[in-house]
C-alpha positions in Angstrom: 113.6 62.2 157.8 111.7 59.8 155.9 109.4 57.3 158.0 111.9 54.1 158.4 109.0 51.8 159.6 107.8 49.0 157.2 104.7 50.4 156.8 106.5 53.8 155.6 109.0 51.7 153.3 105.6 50.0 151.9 103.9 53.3 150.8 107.0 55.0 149.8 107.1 51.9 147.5 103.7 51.8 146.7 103.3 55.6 145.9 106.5 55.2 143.9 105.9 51.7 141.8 102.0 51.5 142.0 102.1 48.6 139.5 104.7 46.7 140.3 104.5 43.1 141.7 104.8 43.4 145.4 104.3 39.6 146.2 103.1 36.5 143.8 102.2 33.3 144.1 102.5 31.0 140.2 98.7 30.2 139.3 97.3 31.5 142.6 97.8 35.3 143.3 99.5 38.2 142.4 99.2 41.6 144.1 100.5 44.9 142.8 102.2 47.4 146.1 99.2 49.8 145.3 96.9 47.1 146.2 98.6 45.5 149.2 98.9 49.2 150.4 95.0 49.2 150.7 94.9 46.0 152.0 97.2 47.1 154.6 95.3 50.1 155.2 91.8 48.0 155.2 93.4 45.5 157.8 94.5 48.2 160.1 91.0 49.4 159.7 89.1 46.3 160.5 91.6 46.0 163.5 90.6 49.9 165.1 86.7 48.9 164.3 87.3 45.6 166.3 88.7 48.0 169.6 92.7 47.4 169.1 94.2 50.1 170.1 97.4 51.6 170.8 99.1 49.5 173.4 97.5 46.4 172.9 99.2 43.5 172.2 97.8 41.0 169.8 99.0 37.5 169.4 98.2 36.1 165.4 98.9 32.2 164.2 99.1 31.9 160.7 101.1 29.6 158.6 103.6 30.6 156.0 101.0 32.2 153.6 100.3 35.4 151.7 98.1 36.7 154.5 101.1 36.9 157.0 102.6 39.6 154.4 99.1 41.6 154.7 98.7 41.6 158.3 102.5 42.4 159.5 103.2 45.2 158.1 99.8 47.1 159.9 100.6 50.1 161.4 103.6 49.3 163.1 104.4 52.8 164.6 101.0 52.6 166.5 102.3 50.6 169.6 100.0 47.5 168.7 102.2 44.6 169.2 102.2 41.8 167.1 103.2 38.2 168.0 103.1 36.2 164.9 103.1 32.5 166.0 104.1 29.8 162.8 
């Protein structure tokens, strides 16, 4: 069974549309699923090298921005929790 988990969805996509728009923002940003792949990967990266690990819960506050998309999809199936706090 294919991985149901938003991070599977996002490299299902990402493997399968590489160069399609996954999010935009007119005159300031625009981000292909390839590339917010990697910067899923890289966050979940930066998060291991900081000592998150399995089980930990991590509370975030962002607002409504482009970096909330980045962040929540890390690695969900790894037990970190996630509180994201608008």
């Amino acid at each position: 069974m294919a991985d149901q988990t938003l991070t599977g969805t996002l490299k299902r996509v990402a493997s399968d549309y590489p160069s399609r728009r996954a999010l935009f923002v007119a005159g300031k940003l625009e981000i292909t699923y390839s590339h917010l792949d990697y910067l899923v990967d890289f966050a979940a990266s930066r998060l291991v090298e900081a000592g998150i690990l399995p089980g930990y819960v991590v509370a975030l506050t962002f607002p409504n921005t482009v970096e909330v998309r980045i962040i929540f999809p890390v690695r969900p199936n790894s037990s970190i929790l996630f509180l994201l706090l608008w």
